[in-house]
C-alpha positions as CSV (number, residue, x, y, z in Angstrom):
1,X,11.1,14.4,-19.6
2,X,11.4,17.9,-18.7
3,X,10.7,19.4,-15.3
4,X,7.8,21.7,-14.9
5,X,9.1,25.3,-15.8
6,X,6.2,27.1,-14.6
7,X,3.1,26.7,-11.6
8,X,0.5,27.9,-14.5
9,X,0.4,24.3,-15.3
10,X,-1.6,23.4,-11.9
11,X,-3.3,26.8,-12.0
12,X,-5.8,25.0,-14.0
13,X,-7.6,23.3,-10.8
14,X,-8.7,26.1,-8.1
15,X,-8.3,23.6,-5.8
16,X,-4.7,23.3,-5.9
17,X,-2.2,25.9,-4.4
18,X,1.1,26.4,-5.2
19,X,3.9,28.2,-3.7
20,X,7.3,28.9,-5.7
21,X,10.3,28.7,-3.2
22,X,13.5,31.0,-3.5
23,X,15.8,27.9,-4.9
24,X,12.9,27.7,-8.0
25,X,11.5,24.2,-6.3
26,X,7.5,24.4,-5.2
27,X,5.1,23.4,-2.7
28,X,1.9,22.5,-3.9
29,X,-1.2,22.4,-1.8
30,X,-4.0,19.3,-2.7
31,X,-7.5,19.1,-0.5
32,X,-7.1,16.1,1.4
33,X,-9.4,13.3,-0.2
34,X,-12.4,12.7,2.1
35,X,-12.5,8.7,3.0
36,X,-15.7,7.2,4.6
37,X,-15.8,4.6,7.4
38,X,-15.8,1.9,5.4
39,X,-12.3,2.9,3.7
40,X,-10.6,2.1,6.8
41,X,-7.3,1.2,6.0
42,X,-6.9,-0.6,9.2
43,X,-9.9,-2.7,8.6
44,X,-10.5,-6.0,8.9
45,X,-10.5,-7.6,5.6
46,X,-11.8,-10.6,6.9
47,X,-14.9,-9.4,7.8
48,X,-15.1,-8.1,4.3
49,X,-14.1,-10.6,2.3
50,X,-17.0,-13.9,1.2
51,X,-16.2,-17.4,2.4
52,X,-15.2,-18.8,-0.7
53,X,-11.9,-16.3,-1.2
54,X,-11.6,-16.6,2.8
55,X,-11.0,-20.6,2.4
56,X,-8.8,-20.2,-0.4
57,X,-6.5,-17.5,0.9
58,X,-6.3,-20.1,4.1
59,X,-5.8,-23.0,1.9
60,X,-2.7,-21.3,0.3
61,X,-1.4,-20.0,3.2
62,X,-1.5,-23.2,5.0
63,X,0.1,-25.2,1.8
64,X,3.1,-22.2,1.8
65,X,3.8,-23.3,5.6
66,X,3.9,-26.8,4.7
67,X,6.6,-26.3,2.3
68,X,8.6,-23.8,4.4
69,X,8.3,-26.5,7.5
70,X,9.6,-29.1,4.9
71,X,12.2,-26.8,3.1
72,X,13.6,-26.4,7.1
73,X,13.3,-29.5,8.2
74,X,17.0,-30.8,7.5
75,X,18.5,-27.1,8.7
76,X,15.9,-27.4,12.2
77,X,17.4,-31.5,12.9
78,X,21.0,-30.4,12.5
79,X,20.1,-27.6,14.9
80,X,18.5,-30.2,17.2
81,X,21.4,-31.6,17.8
């Protein structure tokens, strides 16, 4: 695939600004996407999620420690000692 030879390319959206550099690279300017409240990305998915996908992420999670506890188990009684 070729590089972009040209800026005309993203002169198509007036949103967009671009600035050619001296060593040919560019810099191009995007409006920052507006995010709402709700779009937190530090939310808590818990609170968003229903109960039925809530008890079946649990239910795998706990069944994954089960098998890691077992998978350990000889390693952790040789440590024991």
């Amino acid at each position: 695939m070729d590089p972009i030879e040209s800026p005309e390319v993203f002169e198509q959206d007036p949103e967009l600004s671009v600035t050619e550099l001296d060593d040919g690279s560019a810099i191009i300017d995007m409006p920052e996407e507006e995010t709402s409240g709700e779009s937190d990305f530090y939310a808590n998915l818990a609170e968003t999620l229903d109960q039925f996908t809530l008890n079946k992420t649990a239910s795998n999670l706990l069944e994954l420690i089960e098998k890691d506890q077992e998978a350990r188990k000889k390693r952790d009684e040789l440590y024991a000692e």
